[in-house]
C-alpha positions in Angstrom: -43.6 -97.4 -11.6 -43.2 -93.8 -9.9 -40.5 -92.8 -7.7 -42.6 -90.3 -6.2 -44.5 -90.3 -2.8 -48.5 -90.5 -3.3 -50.9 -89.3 -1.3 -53.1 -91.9 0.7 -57.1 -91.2 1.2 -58.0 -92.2 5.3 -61.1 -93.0 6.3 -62.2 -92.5 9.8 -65.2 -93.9 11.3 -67.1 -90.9 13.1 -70.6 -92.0 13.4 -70.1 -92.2 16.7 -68.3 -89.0 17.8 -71.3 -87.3 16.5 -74.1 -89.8 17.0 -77.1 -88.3 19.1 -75.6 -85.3 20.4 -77.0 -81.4 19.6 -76.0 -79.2 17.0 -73.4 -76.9 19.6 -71.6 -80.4 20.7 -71.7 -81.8 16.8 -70.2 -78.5 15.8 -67.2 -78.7 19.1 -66.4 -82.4 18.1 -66.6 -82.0 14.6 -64.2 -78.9 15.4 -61.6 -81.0 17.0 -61.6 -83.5 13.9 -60.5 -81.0 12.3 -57.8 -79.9 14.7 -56.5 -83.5 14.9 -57.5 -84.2 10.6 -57.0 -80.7 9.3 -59.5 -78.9 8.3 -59.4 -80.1 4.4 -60.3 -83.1 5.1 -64.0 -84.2 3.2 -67.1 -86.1 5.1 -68.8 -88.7 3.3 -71.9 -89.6 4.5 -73.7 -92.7 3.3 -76.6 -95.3 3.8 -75.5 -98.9 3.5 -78.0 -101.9 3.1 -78.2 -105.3 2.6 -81.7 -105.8 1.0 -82.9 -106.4 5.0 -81.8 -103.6 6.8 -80.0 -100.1 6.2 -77.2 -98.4 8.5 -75.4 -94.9 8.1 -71.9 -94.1 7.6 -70.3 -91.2 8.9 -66.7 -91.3 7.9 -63.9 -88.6 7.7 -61.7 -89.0 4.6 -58.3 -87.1 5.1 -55.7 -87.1 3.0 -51.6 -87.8 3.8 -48.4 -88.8 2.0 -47.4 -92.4 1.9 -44.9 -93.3 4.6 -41.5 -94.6 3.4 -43.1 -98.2 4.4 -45.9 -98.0 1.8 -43.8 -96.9 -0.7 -41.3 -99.6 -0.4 -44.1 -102.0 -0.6 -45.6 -100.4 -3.2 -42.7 -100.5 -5.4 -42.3 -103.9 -5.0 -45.8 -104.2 -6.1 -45.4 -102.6 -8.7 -42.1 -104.2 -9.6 -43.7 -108.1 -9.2 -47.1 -106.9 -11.5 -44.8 -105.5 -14.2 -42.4 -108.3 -14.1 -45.4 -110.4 -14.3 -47.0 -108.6 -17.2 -43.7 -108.9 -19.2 -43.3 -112.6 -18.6 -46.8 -113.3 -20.7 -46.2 -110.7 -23.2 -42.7 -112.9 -23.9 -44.7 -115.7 -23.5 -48.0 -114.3 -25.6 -44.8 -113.4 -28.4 -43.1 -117.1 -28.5 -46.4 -118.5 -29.1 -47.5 -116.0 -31.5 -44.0 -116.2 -33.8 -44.4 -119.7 -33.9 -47.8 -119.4 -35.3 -47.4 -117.0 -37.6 -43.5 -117.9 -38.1 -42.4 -114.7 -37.9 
């Protein structure tokens, strides 16, 4: 469990800020993603199907810190899976010793 903040991947659907317009207009929305997303953020561009059919995905993937929200939650998370974990292994050791009667 880490007290430090991590950095959460966003995607953001832009297939259709882009869809079907020319190169200038891609170029002038695509710039004011990245006014709004900063301009590190990555494009991942895929083709999804389903055996029957096939559809694109444009999506933006930016990158920002956790807010002070997700990181309580996910140190509770963290906490309960640990806690958990550490309950069997007592559990895994009780039933062990009294096998081997250690």
């Amino acid at each position: 469990m880490t007290d430090e903040r991590k950095i959460i991947t966003v995607p953001v659907d832009i297939r259709y800020d882009i869809d079907g317009l020319t190169l200038a207009k891609a170029i002038s929305a695509l710039q004011k993603l990245g006014n709004e997303h900063g301009y590190e953020t990555t494009i991942d561009l895929r083709i999804n199907g389903d055996g029957y059919s096939e559809w694109p995905s444009v999506m933006l993937k930016t990158k920002r810190p956790e807010t002070d929200e997700e990181m309580h939650k996910r140190r509770e998370r963290d906490k309960k899976i640990s806690d958990e974990q550490e309950e069997r292994d007592r559990r895994d050791f009780e039933r062990l010793s009294k096998k081997f009667k250690t």
